[in-house]
KOLROVEX-261103 format. One record per residue: x, y, z of N, C-alpha, C, CB in turn; residue number from 1. Coordinates in steps of 0.02 Angstrom, whole numbers, plus 50000, padded with zeros to 5 digits. Glycine has a CB too. Layout:
<nodes>
@nxx=X; nyy=Y; nzz=Z; caxx=X; cayy=Y; cazz=Z; cxx=X; cyy=Y; czz=Z; cbxx=X; cbyy=Y; cbzz=Z; seq=NUM $
...
</nodes>
This chain:
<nodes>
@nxx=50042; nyy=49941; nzz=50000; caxx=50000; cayy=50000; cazz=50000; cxx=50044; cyy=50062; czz=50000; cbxx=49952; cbyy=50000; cbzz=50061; seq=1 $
@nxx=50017; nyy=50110; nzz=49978; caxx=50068; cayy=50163; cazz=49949; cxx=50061; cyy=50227; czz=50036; cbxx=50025; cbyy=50207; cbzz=49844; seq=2 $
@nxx=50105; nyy=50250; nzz=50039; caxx=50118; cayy=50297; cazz=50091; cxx=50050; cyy=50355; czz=50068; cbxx=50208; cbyy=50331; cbzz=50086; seq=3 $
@nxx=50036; nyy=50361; nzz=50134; caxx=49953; cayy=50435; cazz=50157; cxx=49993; cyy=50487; czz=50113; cbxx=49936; cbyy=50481; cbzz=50278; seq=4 $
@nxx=49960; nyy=50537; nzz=50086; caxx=49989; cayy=50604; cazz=50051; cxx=49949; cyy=50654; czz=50106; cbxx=49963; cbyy=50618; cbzz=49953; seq=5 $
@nxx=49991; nyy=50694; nzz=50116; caxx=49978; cayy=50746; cazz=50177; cxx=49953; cyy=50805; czz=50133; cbxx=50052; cbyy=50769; cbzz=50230; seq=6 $
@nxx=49910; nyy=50814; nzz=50150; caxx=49897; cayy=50889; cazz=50119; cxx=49922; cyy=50966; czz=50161; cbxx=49811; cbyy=50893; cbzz=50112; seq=7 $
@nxx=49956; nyy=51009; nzz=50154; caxx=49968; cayy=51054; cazz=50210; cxx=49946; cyy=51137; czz=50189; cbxx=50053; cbyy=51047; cbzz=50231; seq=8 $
@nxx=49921; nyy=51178; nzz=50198; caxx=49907; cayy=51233; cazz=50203; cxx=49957; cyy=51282; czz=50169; cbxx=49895; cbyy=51242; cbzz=50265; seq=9 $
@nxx=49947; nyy=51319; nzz=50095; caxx=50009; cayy=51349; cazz=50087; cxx=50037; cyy=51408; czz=50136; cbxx=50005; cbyy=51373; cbzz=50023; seq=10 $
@nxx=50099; nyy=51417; nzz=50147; caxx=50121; cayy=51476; cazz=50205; cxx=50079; cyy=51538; czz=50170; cbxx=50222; cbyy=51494; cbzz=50213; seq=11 $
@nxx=50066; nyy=51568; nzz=50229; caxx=50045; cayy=51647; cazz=50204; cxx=50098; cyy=51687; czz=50165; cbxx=50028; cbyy=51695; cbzz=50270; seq=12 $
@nxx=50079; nyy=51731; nzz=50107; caxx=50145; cayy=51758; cazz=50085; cxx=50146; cyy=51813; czz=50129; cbxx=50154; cbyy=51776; cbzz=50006; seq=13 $
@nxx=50217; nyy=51847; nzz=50120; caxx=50246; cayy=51892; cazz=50156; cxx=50209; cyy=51989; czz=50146; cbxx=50329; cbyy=51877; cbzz=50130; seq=14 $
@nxx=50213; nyy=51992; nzz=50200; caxx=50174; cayy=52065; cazz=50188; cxx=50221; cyy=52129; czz=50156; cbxx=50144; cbyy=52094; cbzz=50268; seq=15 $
@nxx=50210; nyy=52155; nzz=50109; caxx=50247; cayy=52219; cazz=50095; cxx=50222; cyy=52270; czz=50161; cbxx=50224; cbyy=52251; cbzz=50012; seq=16 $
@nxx=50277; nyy=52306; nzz=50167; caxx=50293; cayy=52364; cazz=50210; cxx=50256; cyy=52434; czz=50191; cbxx=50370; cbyy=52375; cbzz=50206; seq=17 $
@nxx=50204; nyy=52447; nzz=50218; caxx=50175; cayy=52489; cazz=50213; cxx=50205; cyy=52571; czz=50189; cbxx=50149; cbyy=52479; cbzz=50265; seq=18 $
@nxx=50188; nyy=52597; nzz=50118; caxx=50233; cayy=52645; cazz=50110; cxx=50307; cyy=52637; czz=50065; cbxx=50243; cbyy=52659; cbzz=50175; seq=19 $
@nxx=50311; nyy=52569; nzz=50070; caxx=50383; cayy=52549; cazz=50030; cxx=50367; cyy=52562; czz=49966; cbxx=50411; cbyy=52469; cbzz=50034; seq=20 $
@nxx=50397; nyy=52568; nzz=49918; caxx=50404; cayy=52603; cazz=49842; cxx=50412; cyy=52514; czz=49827; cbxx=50489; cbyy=52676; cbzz=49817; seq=21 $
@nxx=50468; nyy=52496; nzz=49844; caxx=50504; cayy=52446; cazz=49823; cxx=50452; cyy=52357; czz=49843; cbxx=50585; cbyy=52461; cbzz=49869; seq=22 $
@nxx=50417; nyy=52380; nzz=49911; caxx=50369; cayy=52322; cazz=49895; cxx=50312; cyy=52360; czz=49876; cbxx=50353; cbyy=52269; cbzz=49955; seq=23 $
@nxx=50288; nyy=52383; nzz=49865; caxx=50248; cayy=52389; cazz=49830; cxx=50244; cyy=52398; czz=49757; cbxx=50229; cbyy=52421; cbzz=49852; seq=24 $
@nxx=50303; nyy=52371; nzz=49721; caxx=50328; cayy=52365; cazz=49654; cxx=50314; cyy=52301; czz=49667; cbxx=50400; cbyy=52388; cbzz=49629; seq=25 $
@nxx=50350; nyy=52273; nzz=49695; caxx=50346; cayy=52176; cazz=49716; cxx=50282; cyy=52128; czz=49715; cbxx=50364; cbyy=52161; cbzz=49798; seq=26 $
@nxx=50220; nyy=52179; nzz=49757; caxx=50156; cayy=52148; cazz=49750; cxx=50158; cyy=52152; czz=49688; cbxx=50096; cbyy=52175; cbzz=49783; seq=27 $
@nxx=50157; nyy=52211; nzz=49650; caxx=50132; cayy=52193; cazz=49573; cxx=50158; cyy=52165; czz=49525; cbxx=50119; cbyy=52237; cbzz=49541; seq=28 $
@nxx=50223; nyy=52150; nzz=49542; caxx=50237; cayy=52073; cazz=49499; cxx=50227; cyy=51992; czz=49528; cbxx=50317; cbyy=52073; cbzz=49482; seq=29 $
@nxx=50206; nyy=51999; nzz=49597; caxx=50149; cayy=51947; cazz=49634; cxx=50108; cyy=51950; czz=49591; cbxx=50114; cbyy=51961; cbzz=49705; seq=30 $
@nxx=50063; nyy=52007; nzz=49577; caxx=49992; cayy=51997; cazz=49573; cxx=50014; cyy=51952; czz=49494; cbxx=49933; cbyy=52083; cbzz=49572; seq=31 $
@nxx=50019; nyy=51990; nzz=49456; caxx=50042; cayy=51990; cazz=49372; cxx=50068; cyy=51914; czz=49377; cbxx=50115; cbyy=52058; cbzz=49343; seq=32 $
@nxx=50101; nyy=51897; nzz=49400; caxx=50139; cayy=51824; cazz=49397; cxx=50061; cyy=51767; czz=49422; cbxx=50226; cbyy=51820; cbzz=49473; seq=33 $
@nxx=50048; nyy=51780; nzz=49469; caxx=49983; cayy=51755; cazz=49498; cxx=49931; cyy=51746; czz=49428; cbxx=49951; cbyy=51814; cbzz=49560; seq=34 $
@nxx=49916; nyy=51806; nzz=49429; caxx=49865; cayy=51801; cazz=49362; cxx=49867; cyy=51753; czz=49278; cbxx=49868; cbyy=51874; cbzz=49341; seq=35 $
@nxx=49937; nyy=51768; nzz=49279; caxx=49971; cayy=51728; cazz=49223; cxx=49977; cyy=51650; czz=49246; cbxx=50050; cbyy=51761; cbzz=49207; seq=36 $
@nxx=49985; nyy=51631; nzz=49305; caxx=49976; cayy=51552; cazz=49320; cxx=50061; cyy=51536; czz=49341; cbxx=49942; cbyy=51498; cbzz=49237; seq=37 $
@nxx=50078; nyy=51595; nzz=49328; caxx=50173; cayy=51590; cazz=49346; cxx=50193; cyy=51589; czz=49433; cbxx=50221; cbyy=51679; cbzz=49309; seq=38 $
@nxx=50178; nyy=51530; nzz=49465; caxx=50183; cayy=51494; cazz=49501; cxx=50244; cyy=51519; czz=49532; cbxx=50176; cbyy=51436; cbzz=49477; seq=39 $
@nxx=50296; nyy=51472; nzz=49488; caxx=50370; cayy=51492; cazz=49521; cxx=50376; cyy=51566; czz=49527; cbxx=50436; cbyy=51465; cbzz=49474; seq=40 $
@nxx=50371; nyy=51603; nzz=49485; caxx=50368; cayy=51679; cazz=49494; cxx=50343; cyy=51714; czz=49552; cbxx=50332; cbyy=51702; cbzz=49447; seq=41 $
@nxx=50300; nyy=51688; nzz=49579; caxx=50254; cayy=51703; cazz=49637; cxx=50293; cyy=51677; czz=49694; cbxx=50179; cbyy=51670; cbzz=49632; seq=42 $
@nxx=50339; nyy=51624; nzz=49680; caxx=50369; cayy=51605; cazz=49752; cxx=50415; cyy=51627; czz=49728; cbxx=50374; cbyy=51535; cbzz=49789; seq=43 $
@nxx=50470; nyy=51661; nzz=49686; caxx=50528; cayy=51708; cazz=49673; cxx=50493; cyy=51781; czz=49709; cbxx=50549; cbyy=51715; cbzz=49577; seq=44 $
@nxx=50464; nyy=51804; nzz=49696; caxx=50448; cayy=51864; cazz=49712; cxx=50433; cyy=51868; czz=49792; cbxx=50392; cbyy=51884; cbzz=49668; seq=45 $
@nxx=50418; nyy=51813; nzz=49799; caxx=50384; cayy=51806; cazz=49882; cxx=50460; cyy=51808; czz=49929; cbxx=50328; cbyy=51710; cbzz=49899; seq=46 $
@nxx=50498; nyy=51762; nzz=49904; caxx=50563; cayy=51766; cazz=49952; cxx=50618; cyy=51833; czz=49931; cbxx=50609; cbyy=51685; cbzz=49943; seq=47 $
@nxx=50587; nyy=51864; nzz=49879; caxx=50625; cayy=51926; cazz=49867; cxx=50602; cyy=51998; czz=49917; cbxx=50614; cbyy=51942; cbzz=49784; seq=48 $
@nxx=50498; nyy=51979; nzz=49913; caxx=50485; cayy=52024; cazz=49963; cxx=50496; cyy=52020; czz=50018; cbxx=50439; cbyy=52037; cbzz=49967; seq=49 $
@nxx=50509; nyy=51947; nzz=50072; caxx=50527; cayy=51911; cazz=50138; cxx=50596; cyy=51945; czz=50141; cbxx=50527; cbyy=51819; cbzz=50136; seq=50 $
@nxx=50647; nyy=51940; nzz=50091; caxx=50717; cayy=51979; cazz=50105; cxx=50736; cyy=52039; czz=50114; cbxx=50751; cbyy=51973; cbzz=50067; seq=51 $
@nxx=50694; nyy=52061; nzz=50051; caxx=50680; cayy=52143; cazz=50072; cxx=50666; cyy=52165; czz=50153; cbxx=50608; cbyy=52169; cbzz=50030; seq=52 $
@nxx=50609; nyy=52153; nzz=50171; caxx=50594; cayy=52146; cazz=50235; cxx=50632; cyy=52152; czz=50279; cbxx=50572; cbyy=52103; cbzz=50246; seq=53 $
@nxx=50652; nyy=52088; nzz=50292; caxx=50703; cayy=52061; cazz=50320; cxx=50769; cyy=52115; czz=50325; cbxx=50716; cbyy=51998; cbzz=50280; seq=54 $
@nxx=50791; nyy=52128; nzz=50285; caxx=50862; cayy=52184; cazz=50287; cxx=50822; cyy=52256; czz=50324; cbxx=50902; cbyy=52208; cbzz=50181; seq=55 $
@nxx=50756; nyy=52282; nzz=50341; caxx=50745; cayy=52332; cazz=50367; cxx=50751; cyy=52326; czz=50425; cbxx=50700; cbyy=52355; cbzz=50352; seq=56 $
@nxx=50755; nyy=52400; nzz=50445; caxx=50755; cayy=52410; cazz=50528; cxx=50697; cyy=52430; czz=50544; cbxx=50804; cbyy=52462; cbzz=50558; seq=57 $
@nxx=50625; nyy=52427; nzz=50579; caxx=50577; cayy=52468; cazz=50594; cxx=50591; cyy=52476; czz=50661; cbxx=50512; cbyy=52448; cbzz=50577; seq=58 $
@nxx=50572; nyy=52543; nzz=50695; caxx=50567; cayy=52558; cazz=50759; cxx=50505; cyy=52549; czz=50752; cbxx=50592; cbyy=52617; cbzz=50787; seq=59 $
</nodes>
């Protein structure tokens, strides 16, 4: 008998920074990649907006 297949919840994508120029360029090649069915594109863009992020400082 063949091994259970787990189904799991995709992660939430990453939030652009309210006010950012630069993610808010990012959602819209999310959205655009999304729409087109460009999958990988959507998870390129996602760990590009997560990095972005990531390198800021917010107080």
């Amino acid at each position: 008998m063949a091994a259970a297949v787990h189904v799991v919840d995709s992660p939430e994508p990453p939030k652009p920074h309210k006010g950012c120029d630069v993610c808010s360029a990012l959602v819209g090649e999310r959205t655009e990649a999304s729409r087109a069915g460009d999958w990988s594109k959507v998870a390129d863009v996602n760990v590009e907006i997560g990095r972005h992020r990531a390198g800021r400082r917010h107080k």
